[in-house]
C-alpha positions as CSV (number, residue, x, y, z in Angstrom):
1,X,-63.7,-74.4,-39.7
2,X,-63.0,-72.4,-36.2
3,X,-60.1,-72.9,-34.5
4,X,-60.1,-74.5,-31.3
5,X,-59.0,-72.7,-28.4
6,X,-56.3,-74.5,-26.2
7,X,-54.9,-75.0,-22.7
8,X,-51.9,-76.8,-21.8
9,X,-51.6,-77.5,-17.8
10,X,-47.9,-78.1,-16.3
11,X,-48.2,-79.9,-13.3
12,X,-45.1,-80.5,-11.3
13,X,-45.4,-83.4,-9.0
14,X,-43.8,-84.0,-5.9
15,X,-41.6,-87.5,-6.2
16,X,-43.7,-89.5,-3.5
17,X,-46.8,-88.3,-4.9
18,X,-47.4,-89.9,-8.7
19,X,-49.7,-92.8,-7.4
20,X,-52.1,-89.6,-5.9
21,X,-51.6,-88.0,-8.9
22,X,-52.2,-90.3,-11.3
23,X,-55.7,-91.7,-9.6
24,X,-56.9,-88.0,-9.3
25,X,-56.0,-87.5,-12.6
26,X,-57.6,-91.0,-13.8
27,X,-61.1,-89.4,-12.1
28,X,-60.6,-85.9,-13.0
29,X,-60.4,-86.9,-17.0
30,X,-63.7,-87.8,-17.5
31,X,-65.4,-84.7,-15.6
32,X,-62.7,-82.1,-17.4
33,X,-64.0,-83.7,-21.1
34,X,-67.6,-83.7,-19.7
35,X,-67.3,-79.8,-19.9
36,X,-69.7,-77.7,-22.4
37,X,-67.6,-77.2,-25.4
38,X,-64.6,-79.6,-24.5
39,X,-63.8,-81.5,-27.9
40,X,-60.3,-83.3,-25.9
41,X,-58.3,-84.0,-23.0
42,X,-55.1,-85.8,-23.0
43,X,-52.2,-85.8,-20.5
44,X,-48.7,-87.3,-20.1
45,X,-46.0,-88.2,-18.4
46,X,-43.2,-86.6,-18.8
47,X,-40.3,-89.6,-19.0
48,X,-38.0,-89.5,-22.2
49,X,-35.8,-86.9,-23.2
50,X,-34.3,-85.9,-26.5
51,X,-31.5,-84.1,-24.6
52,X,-28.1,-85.7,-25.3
53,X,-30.0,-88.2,-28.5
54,X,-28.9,-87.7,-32.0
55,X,-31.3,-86.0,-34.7
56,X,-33.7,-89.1,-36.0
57,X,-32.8,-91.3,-33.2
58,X,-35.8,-91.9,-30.6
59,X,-35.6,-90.1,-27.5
60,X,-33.9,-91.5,-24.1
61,X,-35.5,-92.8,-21.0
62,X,-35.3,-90.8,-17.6
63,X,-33.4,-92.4,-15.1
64,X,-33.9,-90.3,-12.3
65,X,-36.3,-87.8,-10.2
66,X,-34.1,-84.3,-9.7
67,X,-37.1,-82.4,-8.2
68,X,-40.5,-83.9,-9.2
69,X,-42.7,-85.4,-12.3
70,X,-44.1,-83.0,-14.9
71,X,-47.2,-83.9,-16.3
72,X,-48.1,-82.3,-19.5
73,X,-52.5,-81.7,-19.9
74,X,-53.7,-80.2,-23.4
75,X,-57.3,-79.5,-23.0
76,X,-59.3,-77.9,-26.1
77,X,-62.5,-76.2,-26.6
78,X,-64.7,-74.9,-29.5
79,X,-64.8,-71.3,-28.0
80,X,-62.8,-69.1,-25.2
81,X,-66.0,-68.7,-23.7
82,X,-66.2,-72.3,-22.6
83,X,-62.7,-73.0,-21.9
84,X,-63.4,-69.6,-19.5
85,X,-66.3,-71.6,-18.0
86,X,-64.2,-74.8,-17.7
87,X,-61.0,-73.5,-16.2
88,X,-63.1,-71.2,-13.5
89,X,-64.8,-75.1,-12.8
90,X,-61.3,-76.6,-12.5
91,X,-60.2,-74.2,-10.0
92,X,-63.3,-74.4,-7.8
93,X,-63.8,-77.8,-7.8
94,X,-60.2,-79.4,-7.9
95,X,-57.6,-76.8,-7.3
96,X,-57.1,-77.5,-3.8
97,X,-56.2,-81.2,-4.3
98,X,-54.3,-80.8,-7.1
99,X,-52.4,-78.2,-5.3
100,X,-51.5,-80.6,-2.5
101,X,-49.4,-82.6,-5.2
102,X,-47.4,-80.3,-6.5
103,X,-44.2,-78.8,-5.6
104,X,-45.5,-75.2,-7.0
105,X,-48.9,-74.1,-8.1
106,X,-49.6,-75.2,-11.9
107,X,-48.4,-73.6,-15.2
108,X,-51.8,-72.6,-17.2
109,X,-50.6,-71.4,-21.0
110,X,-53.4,-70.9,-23.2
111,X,-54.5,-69.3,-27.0
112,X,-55.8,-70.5,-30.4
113,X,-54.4,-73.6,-32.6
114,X,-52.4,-72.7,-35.0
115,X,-53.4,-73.7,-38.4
């Protein structure tokens, strides 16, 4: 079996902008997983903590917004090739609105799983 290559998206959004996210998001889902070569797309929210917790306790709720929201996206292909394809999609398509929701431009990381 190949490995899948990966892509985890940061987004950092601004306080008064989760609803906007969160609908853009809720429409931009199913087109990102419609991509050739997409096998997944998740995302979350970024709202418990283990900072200050206890090893094998569960983690602790946020209470408050310092700065903004981070949203964390893992989106995985069968090949670099399409994740290639996809991203250069992503950015043509979306990038500008996306941008608008952010307090900085968005953290793309990307490689191979680990198996």
């Amino acid at each position: 079996m190949e490995k899948e290559f990966l892509v985890h998206l940061l987004f950092q959004v601004k306080p008064d902008k989760l609803d906007d996210f969160e609908a853009l998001w809720a429409a931009l889902k199913p087109e990102m997983a419609a991509q050739p070569g997409c096998t997944n797309v998740t995302c979350f929210k970024r709202f418990h903590t283990f900072d200050g917790v206890e090893w094998g306790q569960p983690p602790r709720e946020l209470t408050k917004i310092v700065k903004c929201v981070k949203y964390h996206a893992l989106w995985q292909f069968d090949t670099i090739e399409n994740c290639g394809r996809a991203q250069g999609w992503l950015m043509e398509n979306h990038y500008k609105a996306l941008a608008k929701l952010l307090i900085a431009p968005f953290d793309i990381s990307s490689g191979y799983e680990v198996q």
